[in-house]
Structures are given as C-alpha cells and as structure tokens.
N, C-alpha and C positions, 0 to 999 in steps of 0.2 A: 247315507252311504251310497257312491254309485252304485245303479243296476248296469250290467251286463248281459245283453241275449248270448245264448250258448254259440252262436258264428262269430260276434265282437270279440268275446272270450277266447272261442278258439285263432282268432286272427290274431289279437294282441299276442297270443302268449305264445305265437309262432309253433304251437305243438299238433297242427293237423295234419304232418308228414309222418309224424311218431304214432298218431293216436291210429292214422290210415295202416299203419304197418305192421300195428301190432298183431296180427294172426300168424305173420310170418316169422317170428321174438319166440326167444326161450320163453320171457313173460307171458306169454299167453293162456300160459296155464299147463305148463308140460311138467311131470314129475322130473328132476335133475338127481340122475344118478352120481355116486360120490366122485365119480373120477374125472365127472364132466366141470366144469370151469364156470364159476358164478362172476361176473363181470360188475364190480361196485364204484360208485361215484364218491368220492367223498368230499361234501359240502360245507367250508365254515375250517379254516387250518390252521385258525388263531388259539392255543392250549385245547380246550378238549379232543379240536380234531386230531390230533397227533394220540389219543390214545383210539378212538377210529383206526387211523391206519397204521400202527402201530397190532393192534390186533388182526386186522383184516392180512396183513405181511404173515403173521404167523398163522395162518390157516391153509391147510390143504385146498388145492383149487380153486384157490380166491384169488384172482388180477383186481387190483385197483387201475380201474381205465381212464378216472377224467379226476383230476384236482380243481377243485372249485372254488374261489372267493376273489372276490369285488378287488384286495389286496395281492398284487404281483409278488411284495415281497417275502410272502407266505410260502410259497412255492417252492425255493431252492432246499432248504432246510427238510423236507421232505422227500423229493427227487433224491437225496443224495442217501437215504435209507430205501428209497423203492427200487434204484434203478439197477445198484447190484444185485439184486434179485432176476434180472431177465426183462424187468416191466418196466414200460413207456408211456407213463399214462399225458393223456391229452390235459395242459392246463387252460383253463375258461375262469373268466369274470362272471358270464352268466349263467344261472343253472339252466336255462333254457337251451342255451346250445346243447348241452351234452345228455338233456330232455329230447332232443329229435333223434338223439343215436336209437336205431332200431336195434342195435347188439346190447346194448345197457341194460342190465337184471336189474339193480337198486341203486336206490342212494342212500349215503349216511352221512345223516344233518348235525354238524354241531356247529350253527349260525347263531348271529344272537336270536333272542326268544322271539324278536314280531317278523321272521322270516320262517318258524317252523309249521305251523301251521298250514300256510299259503305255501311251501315248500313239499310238502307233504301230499297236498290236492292235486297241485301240482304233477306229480308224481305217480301218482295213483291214474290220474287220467291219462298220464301216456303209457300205463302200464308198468311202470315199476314196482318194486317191493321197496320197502321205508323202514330205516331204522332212524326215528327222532329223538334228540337227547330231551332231556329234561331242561323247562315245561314244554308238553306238546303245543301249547300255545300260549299265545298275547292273551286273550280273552276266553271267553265259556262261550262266548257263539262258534268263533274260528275253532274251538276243538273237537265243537261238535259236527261241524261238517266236515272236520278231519275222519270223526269215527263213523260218517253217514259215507263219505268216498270209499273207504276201505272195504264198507261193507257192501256197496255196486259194484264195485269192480274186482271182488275177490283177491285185492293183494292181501300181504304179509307186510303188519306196521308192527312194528316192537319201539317202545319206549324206553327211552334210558333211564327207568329208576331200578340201579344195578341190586340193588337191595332181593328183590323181586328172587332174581338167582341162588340168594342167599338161603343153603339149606336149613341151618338156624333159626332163621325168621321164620321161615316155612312150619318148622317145628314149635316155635314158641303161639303160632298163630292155631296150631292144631289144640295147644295144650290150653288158651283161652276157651277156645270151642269147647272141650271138652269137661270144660266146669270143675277140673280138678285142683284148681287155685279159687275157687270161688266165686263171688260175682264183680269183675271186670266195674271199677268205678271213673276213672281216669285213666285216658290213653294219650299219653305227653311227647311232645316232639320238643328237641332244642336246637335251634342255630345260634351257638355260641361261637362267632369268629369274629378274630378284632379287626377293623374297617378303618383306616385312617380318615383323615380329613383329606378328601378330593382336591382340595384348593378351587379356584376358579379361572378358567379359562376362556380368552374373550376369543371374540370367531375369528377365523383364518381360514384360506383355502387350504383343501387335502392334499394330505401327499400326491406327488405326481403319478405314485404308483397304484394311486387309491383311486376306482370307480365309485363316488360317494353317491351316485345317483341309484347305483343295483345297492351300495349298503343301507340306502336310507328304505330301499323296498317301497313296501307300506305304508309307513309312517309319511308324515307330510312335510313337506320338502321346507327345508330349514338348514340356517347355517351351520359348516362344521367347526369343530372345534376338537381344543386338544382330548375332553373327555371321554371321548365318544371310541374313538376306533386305537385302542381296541377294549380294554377290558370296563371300564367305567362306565359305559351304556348301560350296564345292567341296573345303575341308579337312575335312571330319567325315563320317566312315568311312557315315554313314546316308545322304547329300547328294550328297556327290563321290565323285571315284576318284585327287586328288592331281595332283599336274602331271604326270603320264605317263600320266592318264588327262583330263589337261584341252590344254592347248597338247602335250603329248607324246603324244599318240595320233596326232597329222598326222605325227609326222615317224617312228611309229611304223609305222605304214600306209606313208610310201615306205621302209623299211628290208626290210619285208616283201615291197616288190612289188619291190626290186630282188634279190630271191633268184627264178630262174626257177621259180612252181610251189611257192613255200612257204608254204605251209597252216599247222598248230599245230605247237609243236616236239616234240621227244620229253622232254625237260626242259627245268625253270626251276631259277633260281635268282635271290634281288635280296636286295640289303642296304641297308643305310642307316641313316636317321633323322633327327630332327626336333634339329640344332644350332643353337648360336648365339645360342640364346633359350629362354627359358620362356614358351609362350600357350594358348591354347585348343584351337589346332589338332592333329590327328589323325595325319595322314598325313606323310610324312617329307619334308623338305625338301631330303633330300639323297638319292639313293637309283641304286644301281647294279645292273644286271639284264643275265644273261648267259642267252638262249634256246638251246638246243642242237638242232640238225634231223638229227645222229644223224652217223656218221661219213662222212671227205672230202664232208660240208655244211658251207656258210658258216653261221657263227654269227650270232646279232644279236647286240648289246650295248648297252644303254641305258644314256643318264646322266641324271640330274637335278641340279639345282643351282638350291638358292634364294636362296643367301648368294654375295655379288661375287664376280667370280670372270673369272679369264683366260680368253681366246678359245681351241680348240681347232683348229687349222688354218685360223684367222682366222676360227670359227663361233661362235655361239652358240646359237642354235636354228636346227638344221640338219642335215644328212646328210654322211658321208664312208663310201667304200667302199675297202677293203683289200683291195690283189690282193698276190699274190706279187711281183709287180716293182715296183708303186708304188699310189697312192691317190690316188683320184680326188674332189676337193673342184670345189661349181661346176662349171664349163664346161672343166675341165683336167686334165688326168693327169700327176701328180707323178713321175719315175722315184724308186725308189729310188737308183739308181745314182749320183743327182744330176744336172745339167743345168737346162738350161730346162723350164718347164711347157709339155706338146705340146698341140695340140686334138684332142678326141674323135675317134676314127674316125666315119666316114659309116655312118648305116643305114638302110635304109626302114624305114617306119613301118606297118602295118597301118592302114589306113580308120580314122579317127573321126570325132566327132560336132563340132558347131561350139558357139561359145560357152562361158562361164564354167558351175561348176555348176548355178546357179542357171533360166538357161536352158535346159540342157542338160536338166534335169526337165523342165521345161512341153514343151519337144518332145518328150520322151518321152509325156506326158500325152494330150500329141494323139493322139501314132500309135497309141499301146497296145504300143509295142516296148519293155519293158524291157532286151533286149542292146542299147541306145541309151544306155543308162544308163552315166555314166563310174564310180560308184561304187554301185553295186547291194550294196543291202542285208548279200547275202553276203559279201562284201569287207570292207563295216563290220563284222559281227558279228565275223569273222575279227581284222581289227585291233584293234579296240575288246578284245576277247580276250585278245590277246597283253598287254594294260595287266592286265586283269583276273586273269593267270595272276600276274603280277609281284605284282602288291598282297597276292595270296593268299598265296606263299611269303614275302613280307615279313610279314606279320600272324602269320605260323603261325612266326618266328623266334624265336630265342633270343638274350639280351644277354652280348655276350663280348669281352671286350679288342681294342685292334685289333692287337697283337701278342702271338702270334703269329699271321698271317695264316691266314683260314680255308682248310682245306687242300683243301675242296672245286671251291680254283680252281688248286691249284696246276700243273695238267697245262695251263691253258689261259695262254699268255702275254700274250697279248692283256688277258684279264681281269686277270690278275695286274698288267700295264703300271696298266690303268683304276683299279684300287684302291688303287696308289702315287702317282698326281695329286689322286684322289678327298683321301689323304692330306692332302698337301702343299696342297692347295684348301682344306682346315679349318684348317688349320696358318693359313696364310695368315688365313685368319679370326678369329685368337687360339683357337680349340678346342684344350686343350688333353689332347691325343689321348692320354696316360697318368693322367687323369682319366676320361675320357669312355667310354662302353663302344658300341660298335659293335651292331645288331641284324642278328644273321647268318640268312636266311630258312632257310627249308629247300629241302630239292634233292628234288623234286616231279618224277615220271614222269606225263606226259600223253599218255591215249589216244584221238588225232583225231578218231577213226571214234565210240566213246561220245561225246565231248566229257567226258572223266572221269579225274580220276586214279588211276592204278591202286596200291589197296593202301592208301589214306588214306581212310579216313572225316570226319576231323577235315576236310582240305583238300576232301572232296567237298562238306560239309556249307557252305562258302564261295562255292561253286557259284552259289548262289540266296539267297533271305533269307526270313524274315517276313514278309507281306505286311500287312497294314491292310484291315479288307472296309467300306469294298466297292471300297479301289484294289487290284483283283487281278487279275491274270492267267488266264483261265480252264485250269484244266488241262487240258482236253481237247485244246487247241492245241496 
C-alpha cells in the first residue's frame, strides 16, 4: 500500500487552505445555536443521496451548499427540489473542491462503499462533521482510521444504519438485556432481496458526463464499463461489499446490538455463492455466515438470498431472535411450547435523542456532543466489520460439494438447520445441488483488541487493499 508523509498528503489532497483556516469555520468547535444556519455538502446523488437531501431540505437551518459527484448528470434532478427553496448550492465532480470551502459545516456521503471511508478522513481533517451512509467502509483497516480521525479531531461522524434511531430496537435490545425473555441463543439477520442476473458488459468509455477517474477513487484504475456507474458496483469485489455489506449491513448492526455488549466475534465462518446465473457479478448472491462470540454467547447467523425465495418467519429482510423458550419476530414472542404470540415484556428505556438519523446529526453538530449520536461512527465501523469479516472468509474459501455437509458446522444446530433451507431454497430455484459446488469459507480466528486475525497472513492481507495515490488514506492516521 503506498506510504504517504503528512505534507504529500496534504499536497495531494489540495486541503491545506481548509485545514489553515479552520480556527476561523463554524467547525472549529463553536456550539451552533438553533437559528444559526448549518451549511451541508451532499456527496454521492445517485438513489440514496436524494434521501440526504431530501431530508436535509426539510430541516430548519440546514443549506445544502455543494452537490457532489464524479456524474454531471446527477445534478439537475436535485437543483430542481433545492433551488425553490432560496438555495444555490455549488455543484463539484470533486469532494476536494468543496473540502477547501472554509464556510462548509459537513458532508453527507452516500458514494459507492470504497469512497466512504477515504471520504470521511478526508473530512474530518479539514474539519467537517460526517454523516457516512452504510458501510462506513471498503475494509476494517479504512474504518478504523475512520473512527481514530473523528476521534483527533473532535468531529461529529453518524453512520447510516437508520435502525439505530429506531425506538423499538432500542426497546427490544433493553428487554434482551434484561433477561426477561431468557438466555438470548441466536441473534439472526436476513437479506432476502431478489437480484437479477447482471448480464455482462464488455469495456467502453464513460459517459461524457462521467469523471470516471474521481469515481474509480481508490480502487485501481481499470476499464469502464456498463456495470459499474451506477448501481451494479455494489457486486465487484473493487466497488461493493455484496448484499450483506449493502441492504445486510442494517439488519447486521440490529443483530449485533441485540447481543448485550458484542463487539467482534472470536470466529467467522460464511459460504455460499453466486447461483442461478452466469454474469459479471462478484460477490455471491446466496451466502450464509455463522459469527461465533466464544462459549454460552449468542451466535449471529446471516443469510443472504438473491434468487425468489420464501419468507422466514414471515420476514424477508429483517431480524428474529432465538431464546430457549421461544423467538421473537416483530413485536411478539413466539413460545416454543406453542400457544398464542404474547407481547414484549415492559422496559425502561435509557434517555435518547429525538428525531430520525438524519436530524439527530445536525443536533449533534450544534451541540458538539457526540454521545448524542444514535450511531456514532464506532458502532458503524464495528458492524460495517462483521460484513467485512464474512466476505473475507468467503473469498479465502474453497469449492466443495454440498454433500457431504461441511463439518465445520456440524456442533452448531442452528447453522446446520440454516444450511438445509439455504439447500432446499436453490433446490427450489432449479439449482441443481449435485451439479453445483458449494464455496465453503474458511473458519478464521479474530482478535478484537488488534482488529486481526490470528495466524492468517493471507486473511490479514484482506484487511485493507491497494490504494490509487493520491486516493489514499494517510498512514499516519
């Protein structure tokens, strides 16, 4: 990975007129009373961003100043909602231009995944506050210098996993804690969304309105093509992180918060792969991932499913929790024993903040309180992680029949259950499963405290990537 000294860094990245000027910036660290005017950049205008500034419009004293992406023709389609409002905001290709504005409070990133991270640093170094959507980053290195920046320079980073705001979860995660459903054995995430077949698309130059050299950032420079800009990045291993790192990273993050206090696990394991089709795409469209938090801990268990497919406890993309006596989907607890669905026990709720995530940043921004924050950076890098641990031991897998079943699950029943639907789910799809060969990940030992696994080179080396200078990370961070 190139090194960077901190003058290269700050040459390249053109931010030492912003970084010089920041004592004279709202950013600096001034409390912002409500009637005073928080000025937001919004970065990335391809679908998610439009609900950015579609929220940031409807807040008090909020301008959007600077529209941002590599794509011109992003642009209009949003001007034509900001500008009868009064606001003119400046549109830029690069986030660096609108990085030097000294009047600039935040940015809000919804780029693809291997610009948030390196967007975020970015940011923080020239003194802004950061709202990153979901994953805060490409890897587990880049996230962690996401949450070692924020924390030198005292901005306000909030994470998009909207969940977070949800006073429900907040509730259900109290009522775990509080041992009145019993002992907590599986805590289950699903991404069940159906994924076509990409097709394949040979290289061509970009659109003329496309700067494919700021969209490709990071990643190392390679041909374009049709898959890529705009939504279909998210399957090629340079771009995305797959659907457990795209819509499965939210329901990732409530599986993890509803564990009281779980941080990384002590093992991974995820299998899968890309059925059903032959395309361009990367990442596996079917893929199943068992987190281990060490013994008498609740497991996670991930599913993914991109091919049709039945509801699991009448869910599809959603959460169930597995106690010993029954499981809890929604607003209900299911006995085992059979009966009626009972309602949640009662709990208080510890103090929180008001409003949706979106808002729930900007008042952060004022007060300068990050524990205001419903999804503080930490939390993202953590869940964003747990995707990032999965995709690693899937990558570093091996291709193997899917009988006889891999015996690395065999002590866990739970897994063992999830791998005989996973089955009967391809079956169901015409796959046929004594044709097809299973990718069985590897069974990876992860150490919290480094953020490293122990005893793999290969899997550490997955860690991080290549970077592209001058989109780089500075190492010092």
């Amino acid at each position: 990975m190139p090194r960077f000294s901190r003058r290269q860094f700050l040459q390249t990245t053109a931010l030492t007129a912003g970084t010089v000027a920041l004592s004279h910036t709202k950013s600096s660290g001034k409390i912002l009373g409500a009637n005073e005017t928080v000025r937001v950049g919004v970065a990335g205008l391809n679908g998610r961003g439009a609900a950015h500034v579609g929220s940031y419009l409807r807040q008090k004293n909020v301008e959007i100043v600077y529209l941002i992406d590599p794509d011109s023709r992003t642009f209009k389609k949003h001007l034509s909602k900001i500008e009868p409002n009064g606001q003119k905001p400046t549109c830029v290709a690069d986030v660096r231009k609108a990085l030097e504005d000294k009047n600039l409070d935040a940015i809000s990133i919804a780029t693809p995944n291997h610009w948030h991270a390196l967007m975020t640093v970015w940011a923080c170094q020239a003194g802004k506050d950061v709202y990153v959507e979901k994953p805060c980053s490409h890897n587990i290195w880049e996230g962690r210098a996401a949450v070692e920046i924020a924390k030198r320079t005292n901005r306000i980073v909030q994470h998009g996993t909207q969940s977070r705001s949800s006073a429900s979860w907040a509730k259900l995660a109290e009522i775990v804690k509080s041992g009145k459903l019993g002992k907590l054995l599986v805590s289950r995430g699903l991404c069940y969304k159906n994924r076509r077949s990409i097709g394949t698309k040979s290289p061509s130059n970009p659109p003329a309105e496309v700067d494919f050299n700021i969209w490709l950032g990071p990643a190392q420079q390679q041909p374009h093509h049709g898959n890529l800009v705009h939504y279909n990045w998210h399957w090629f291993w340079d771009f995305g992180n797959g659907d457990i790192g795209n819509q499965g990273v939210h329901q990732m993050d409530i599986a993890r918060w509803m564990i009281p206090n779980a941080q990384w696990p002590k093992t991974v394991l995820s299998l899968g792969g890309r059925f059903g089709y032959e395309d361009q795409g990367q990442t596996p469209n079917t893929q199943m991932t068992v987190l281990d938090y060490g013994a008498d801990q609740p497991r996670i268990i991930f599913e993914v499913r991109g091919l049709p497919t039945e509801k699991y406890h009448g869910q599809t993309v959603g959460n169930t929790l597995e106690f010993e006596n029954g499981i809890v989907v929604g607003n209900q607890f299911h006995p085992k024993s059979g009966g009626k669905p009972e309602p949640l026990p009662s709990v208080e709720l510890p103090p929180r903040g008001t409003g949706d995530q979106f808002s729930n940043f900007i008042q952060a921004v004022r007060t300068r309180n990050a524990s205001e924050l419903y999804a503080p950076i930490l939390e993202g890098h953590i869940s964003s992680g747990l995707c990032h641990l999965a995709n690693i031991s899937y990558r570093l897998g091996r291709l193997a029949a899917f009988h006889p079943r891999t015996r690395t699950i065999a002590d866990n029943p739970a897994a063992t259950e999830t791998l005989g639907r996973l089955e009967e789910h391809l079956t169901q799809n015409k796959v046929k499963l004594d044709m097809t060969e299973l990718k069985v990940g590897r069974l990876l030992t992860f150490d919290g405290q480094t953020e490293k696994f122990t005893g793999d080179a290969e899997a550490n080396a997955l860690l991080t990537r290549d970077y592209r200078a001058p989109f780089a990370i500075d190492q010092k961070v």
